[in-house]
C-alpha positions in Angstrom: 0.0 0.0 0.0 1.3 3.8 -0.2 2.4 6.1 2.0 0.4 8.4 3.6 -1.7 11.6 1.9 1.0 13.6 2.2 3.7 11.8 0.5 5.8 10.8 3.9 7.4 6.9 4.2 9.3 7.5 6.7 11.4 4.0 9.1 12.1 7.2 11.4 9.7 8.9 14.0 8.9 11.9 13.0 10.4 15.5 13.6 9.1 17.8 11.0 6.5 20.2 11.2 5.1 18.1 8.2 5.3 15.0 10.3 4.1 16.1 13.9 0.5 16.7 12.0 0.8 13.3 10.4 1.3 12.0 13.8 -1.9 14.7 15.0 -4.0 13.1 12.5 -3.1 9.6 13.7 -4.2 10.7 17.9 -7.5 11.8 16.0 -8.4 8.8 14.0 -7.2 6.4 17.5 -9.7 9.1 19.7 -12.3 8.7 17.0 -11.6 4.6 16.8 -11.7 3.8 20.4 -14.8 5.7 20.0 -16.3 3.8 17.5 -15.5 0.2 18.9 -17.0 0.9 22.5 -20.1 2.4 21.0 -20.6 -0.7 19.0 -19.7 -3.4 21.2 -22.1 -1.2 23.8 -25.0 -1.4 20.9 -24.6 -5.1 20.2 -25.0 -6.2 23.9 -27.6 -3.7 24.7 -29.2 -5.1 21.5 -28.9 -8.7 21.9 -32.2 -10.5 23.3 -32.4 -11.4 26.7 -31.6 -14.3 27.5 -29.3 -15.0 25.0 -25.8 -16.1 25.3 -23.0 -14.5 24.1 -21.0 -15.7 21.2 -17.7 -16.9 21.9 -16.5 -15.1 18.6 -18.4 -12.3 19.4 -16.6 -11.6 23.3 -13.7 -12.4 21.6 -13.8 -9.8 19.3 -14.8 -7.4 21.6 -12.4 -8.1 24.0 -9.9 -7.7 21.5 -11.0 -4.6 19.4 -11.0 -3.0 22.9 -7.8 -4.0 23.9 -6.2 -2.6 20.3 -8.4 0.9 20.8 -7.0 1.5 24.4 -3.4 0.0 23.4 -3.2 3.0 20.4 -4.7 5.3 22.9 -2.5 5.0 25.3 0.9 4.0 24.2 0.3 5.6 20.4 2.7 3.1 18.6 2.7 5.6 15.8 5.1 7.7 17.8 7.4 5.4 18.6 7.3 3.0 15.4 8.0 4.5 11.9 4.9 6.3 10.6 3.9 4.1 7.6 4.7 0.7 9.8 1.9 2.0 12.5 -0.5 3.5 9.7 -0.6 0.1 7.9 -0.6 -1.9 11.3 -3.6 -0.1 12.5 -5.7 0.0 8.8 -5.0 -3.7 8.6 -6.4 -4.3 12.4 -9.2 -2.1 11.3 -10.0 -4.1 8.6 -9.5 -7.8 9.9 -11.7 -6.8 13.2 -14.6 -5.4 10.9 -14.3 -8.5 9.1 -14.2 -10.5 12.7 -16.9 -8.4 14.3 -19.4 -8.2 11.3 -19.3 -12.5 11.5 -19.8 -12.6 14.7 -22.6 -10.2 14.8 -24.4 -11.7 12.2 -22.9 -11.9 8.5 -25.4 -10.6 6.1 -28.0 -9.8 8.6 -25.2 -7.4 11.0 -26.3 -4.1 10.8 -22.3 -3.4 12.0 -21.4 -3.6 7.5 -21.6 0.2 8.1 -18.2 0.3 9.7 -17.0 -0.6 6.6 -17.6 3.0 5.5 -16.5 4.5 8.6 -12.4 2.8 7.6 -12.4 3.9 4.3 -12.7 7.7 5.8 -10.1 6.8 8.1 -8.2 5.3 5.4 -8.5 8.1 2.9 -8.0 11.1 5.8 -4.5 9.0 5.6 -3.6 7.4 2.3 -3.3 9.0 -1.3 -5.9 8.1 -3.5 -4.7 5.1 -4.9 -4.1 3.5 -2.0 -7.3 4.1 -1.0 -9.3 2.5 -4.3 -6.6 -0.3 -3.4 -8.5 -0.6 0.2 -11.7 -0.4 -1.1 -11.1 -3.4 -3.3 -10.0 -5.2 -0.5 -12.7 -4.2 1.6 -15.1 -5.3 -0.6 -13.3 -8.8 -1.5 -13.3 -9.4 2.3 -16.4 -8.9 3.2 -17.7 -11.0 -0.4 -15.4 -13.7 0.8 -16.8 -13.6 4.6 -20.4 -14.2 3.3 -19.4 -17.2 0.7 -17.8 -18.7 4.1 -20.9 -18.1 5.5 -23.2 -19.5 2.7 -25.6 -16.4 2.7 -24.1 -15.0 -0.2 -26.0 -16.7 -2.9 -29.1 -16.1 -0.9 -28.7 -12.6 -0.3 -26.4 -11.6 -3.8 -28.8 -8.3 -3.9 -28.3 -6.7 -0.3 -24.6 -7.9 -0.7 -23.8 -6.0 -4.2 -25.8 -3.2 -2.7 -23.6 -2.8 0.6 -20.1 -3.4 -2.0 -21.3 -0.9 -3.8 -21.9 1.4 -1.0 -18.6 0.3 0.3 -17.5 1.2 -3.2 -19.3 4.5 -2.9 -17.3 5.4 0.2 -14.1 4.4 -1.5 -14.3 6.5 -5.1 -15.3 9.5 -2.3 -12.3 8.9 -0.6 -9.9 8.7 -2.8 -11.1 12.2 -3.8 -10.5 13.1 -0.3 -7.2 11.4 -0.3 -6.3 13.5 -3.3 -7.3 16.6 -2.2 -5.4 16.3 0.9 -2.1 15.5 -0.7 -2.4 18.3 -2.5 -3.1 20.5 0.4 0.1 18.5 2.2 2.0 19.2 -0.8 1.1 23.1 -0.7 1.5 23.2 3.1 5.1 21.5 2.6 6.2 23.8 -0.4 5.3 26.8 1.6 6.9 25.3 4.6 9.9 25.1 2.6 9.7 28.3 0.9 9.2 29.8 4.6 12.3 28.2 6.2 14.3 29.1 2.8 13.5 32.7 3.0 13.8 32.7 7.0 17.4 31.0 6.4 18.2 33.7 3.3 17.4 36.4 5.8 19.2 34.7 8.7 22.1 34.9 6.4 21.5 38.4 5.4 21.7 39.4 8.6 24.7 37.3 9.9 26.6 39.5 7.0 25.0 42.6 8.1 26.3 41.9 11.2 29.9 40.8 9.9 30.0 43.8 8.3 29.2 45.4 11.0 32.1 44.0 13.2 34.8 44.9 10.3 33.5 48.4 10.4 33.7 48.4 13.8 37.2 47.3 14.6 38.2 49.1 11.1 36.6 52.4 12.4 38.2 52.2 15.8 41.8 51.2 14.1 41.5 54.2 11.7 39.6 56.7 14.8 43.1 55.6 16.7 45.6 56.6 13.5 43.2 59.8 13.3 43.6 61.1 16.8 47.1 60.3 17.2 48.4 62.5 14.3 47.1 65.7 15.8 47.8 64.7 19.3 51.7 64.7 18.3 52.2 68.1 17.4 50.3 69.1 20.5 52.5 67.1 22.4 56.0 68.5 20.9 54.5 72.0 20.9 53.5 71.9 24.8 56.8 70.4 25.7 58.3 72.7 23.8 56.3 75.8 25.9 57.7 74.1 29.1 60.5 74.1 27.7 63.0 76.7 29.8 65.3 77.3 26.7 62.8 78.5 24.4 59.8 80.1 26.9 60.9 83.7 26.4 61.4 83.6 22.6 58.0 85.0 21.6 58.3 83.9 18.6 58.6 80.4 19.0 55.8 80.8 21.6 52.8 82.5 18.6 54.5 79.6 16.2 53.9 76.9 19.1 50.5 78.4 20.0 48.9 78.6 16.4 50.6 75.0 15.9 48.5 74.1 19.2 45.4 76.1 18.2 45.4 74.5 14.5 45.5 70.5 16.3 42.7 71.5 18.6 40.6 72.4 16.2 41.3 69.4 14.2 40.8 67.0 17.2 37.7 68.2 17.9 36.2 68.5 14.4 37.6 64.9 14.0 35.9 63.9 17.6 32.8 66.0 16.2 33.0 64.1 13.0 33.1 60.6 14.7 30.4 61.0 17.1 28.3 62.1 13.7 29.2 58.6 12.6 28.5 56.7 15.4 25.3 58.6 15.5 24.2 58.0 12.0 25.3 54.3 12.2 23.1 53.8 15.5 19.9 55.4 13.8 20.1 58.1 16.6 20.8 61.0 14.7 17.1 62.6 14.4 16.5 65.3 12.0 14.7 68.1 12.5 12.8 69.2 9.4 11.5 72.8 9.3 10.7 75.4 6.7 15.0 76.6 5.3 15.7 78.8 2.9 18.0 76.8 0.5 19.1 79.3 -1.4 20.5 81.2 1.6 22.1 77.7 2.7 23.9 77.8 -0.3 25.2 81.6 -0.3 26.5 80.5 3.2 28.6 78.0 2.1 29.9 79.8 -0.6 30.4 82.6 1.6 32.3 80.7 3.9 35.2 78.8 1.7 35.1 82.1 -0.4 38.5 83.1 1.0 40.1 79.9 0.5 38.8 80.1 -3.1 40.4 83.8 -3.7 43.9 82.3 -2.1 43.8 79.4 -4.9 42.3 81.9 -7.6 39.1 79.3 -7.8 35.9 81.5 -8.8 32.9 80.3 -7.1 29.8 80.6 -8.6 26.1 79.8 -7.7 23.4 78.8 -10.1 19.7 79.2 -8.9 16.4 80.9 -7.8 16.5 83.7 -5.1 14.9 81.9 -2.8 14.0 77.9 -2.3 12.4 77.2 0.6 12.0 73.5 1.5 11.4 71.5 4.2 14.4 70.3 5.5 16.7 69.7 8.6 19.0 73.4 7.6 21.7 72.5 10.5 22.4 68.9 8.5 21.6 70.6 4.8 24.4 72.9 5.5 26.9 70.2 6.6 26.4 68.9 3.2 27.2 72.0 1.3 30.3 72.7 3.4 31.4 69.6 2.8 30.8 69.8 -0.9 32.3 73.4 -1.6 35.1 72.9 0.4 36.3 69.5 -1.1 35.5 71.2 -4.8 38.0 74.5 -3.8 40.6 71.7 -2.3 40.6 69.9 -4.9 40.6 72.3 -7.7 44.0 73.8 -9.4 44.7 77.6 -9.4 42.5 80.0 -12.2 39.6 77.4 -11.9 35.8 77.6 -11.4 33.5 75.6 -9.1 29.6 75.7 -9.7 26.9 75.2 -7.6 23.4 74.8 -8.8 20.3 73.8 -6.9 16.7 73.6 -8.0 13.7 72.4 -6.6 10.0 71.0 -7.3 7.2 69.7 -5.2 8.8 66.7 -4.6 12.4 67.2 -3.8 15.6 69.7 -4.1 18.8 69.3 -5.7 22.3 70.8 -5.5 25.2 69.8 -7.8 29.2 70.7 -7.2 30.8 70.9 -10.2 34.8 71.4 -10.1 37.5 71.0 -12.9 40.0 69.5 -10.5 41.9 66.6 -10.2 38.6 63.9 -10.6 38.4 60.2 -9.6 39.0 57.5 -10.6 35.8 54.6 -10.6 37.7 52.7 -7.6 38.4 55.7 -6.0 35.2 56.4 -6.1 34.0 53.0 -4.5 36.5 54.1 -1.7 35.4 57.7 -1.4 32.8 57.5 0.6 34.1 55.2 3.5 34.4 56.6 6.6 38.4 57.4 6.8 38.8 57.1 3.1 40.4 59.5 1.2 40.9 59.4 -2.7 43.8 62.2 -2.5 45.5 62.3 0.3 48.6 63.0 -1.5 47.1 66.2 -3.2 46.5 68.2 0.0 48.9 70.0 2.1 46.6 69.5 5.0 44.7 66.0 4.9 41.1 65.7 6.4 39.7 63.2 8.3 37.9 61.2 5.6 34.3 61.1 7.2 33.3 64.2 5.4 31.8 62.2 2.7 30.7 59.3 4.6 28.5 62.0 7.3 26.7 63.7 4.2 25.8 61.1 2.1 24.1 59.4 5.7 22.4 62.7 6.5 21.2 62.6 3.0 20.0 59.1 3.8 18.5 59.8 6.6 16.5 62.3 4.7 15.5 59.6 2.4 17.7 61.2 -0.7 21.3 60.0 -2.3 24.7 61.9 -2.2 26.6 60.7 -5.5 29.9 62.0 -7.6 30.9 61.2 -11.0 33.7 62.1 -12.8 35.0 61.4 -16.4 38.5 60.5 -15.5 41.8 61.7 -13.4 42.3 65.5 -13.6 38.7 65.7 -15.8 36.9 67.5 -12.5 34.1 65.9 -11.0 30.3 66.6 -10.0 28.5 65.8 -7.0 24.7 65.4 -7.2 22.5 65.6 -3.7 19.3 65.0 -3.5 16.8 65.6 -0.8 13.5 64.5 -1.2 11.3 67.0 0.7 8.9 64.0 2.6 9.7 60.4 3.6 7.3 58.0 4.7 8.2 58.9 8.4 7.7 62.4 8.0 4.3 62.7 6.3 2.8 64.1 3.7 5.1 66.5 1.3 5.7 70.2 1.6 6.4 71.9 -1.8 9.5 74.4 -1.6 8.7 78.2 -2.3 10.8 79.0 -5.6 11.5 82.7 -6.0 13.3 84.5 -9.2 12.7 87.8 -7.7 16.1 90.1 -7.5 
């Protein structure tokens, strides 16, 4: 006979998901069994007429069906033996006590045939559909055979090809059960499957998020450590230089050693500044606060600011855009971005240059592009640009950053829901950087259209 409905032959108790309802099914049908058999062997005694012995055959049978009812009951052999073992064991005892009990109950006069189309349900609720046609045939050729033992089978051919048919019946139902529950197994199992794949695919995702994580980590500590040492060394030298008796009263020496200590202290703490923006950013703590900014002005500001280092290089800044572009937007994080930007494009752009910045703005985002003529990138250098202590060209500056600039904007621009990008045609071609701030994200609520002005 075949396996079960759901396509398990298993010589192993069972531990899958798929299996435990197998063995569910199985506690059911032995509830619904034990059931059965004490009803009927109650009905057949409280039937039989007074007076009347009791069949040997038939207390055997009773004795015996109730003995196999409470013995799957209570020490359920279908968890301890391998599943299709106990499901044939117990469809087979089914079927020889019907055969048994129907006997010695009567033969063709029992009233107990019924039970015949109890078993098939049992049997389809846990065979495919063939194997349960298979069991209706031999359902039907036991209980023909019982009556020609019996001699009433001749004598009563038309009541016994009615109840085989009705056995029959039950069967060709069945087996549409049977089939309609392997293919409800079969779903159940697929999307089992498909469940525990994508649990294990995101499982693995997020074992590599966390990897990544980790190298970050220790990579951003090793290079934080490298950072604050190099400005830490001058202030060292200079301070013992101060203390030093030799030099104290050469004034000289003293401004040269003060601005030297001046300059490191405001690197350390634009590089402590800087790193607690990262760790910030990379927690999810750093909140923005959108409110109603003036872009336009944003932009003049930055401009404003690195204006001085532009006139020392001879760089011309220049600024492309409306009047006025209000927007809603965090301003305080906006403006990091820009400084960032404008400074790296005067840095990195050679003497009698230009540097452009453009911004514009619709009703559902604003965006500002720095456009230099410097030394441009290179596209690995620009897979390495943005990287928190990465710098594309270190070499090309008398006075290195701290390589976070970069990594900070592009993750206040993602924390605003827009991109921070650069492209560049080649080494010494220039390059353009492209921000772009959508003016609503789906934690912020419904969109506030900027304010464009042309007005002089």
């Amino acid at each position: 006979m075949a396996g079960p409905a759901n396509g398990l032959a298993l010589d192993r108790p069972a531990t899958s998901p798929a299996e435990e309802k197998v063995l569910a099914a199985e506690k059911r049908i032995a509830i619904v069994r034990a059931a059965v058999i004490v009803f009927n062997v109650c009905a057949y005694y409280f039937l039989l007429p007074k007076g009347t012995g009791i069949p040997w055959l038939a207390a055997l049978v009773s004795v015996a069906a109730l003995s196999y009812a409470a013995f799957v009951v209570v020490f359920r052999p279908y968890r301890w033996w391998p599943i299709l073992r106990a499901a044939l064991f117990t469809a087979f005892t089914d079927g020889l006590l019907i055969v048994l009990w129907v006997a010695a109950s009567g033969g063709i006069d029992s009233p107990f045939h019924l039970l015949w189309l109890l078993s098939m349900m049992a049997v389809a609720f846990r065979y495919e559909s063939r194997a349960t046609l298979v069991a209706t045939v031999l359902y039907i050729a036991s209980y023909v055979s019982l009556l020609a033992l019996q001699g009433s089978l001749a004598d009563h051919l038309v009541d016994a090809v009615i109840r085989c048919m009705y056995i029959g019946l039950a069967g060709l139902l069945g087996a549409l059960l049977a089939h309609d529950s392997a293919q409800v197994f079969e779903e159940q199992a697929r999307a089992q499957r498909a469940i525990g794949e994508r649990r294990r695919e995101q499982e693995a995702l997020e074992l590599d998020r966390l990897r990544q994580l980790d190298r970050f980590k220790t990579e951003f500590i090793n290079a934080a450590a490298h950072e604050l040492n190099t400005p830490l060394t001058p202030l060292r030298l200079q301070v013992h230089m101060l203390q030093s008796s030799g030099r104290i009263d050469d004034a000289e020496a003293r401004a040269r050693a003060l601005r030297i200590l001046v300059r490191n202290v405001d690197r350390l703490m634009q590089l402590v500044q800087n790193m607690l923006d990262v760790a910030r950013l990379q927690s999810g703590r750093s909140m923005l606060e959108r409110a109603p900014v003036d872009v336009a002005l944003l932009v003049r500001d930055a401009v404003d600011t690195y204006q001085a280092l532009a006139q020392a290089k001879r760089v011309t800044l220049a600024v492309d855009g409306p009047a006025t572009l209000v927007a809603n937007l965090d301003g305080k994080r906006v403006s990091q971005i820009l400084d960032n930007l404008v400074s790296n494009a005067v840095k990195f752009s050679p003497q009698d240059q230009a540097v452009l910045v453009r911004y514009a703005g619709d009703d559902r985002q604003v965006t500002v592009h720095v456009e230099d003529h410097g030394v441009g990138f290179t596209l690995d250098q620009r897979g390495r640009m943005f990287l928190p202590f990465s710098q594309a060209h270190r070499d090309v500056l008398e006075t290195a950053g701290t390589g976070l600039g970069l990594f900070i904007s592009r993750g206040i621009a993602e924390r605003h829901g827009g991109t921070l990008d650069g492209v560049s045609p080649g080494p010494g071609r220039g390059a353009t950087f492209t921000c772009v701030l959508p003016l609503h994200s789906q934690a912020d609520g419904a969109p506030k259209p900027p304010a464009a002005s042309t007005a002089p």
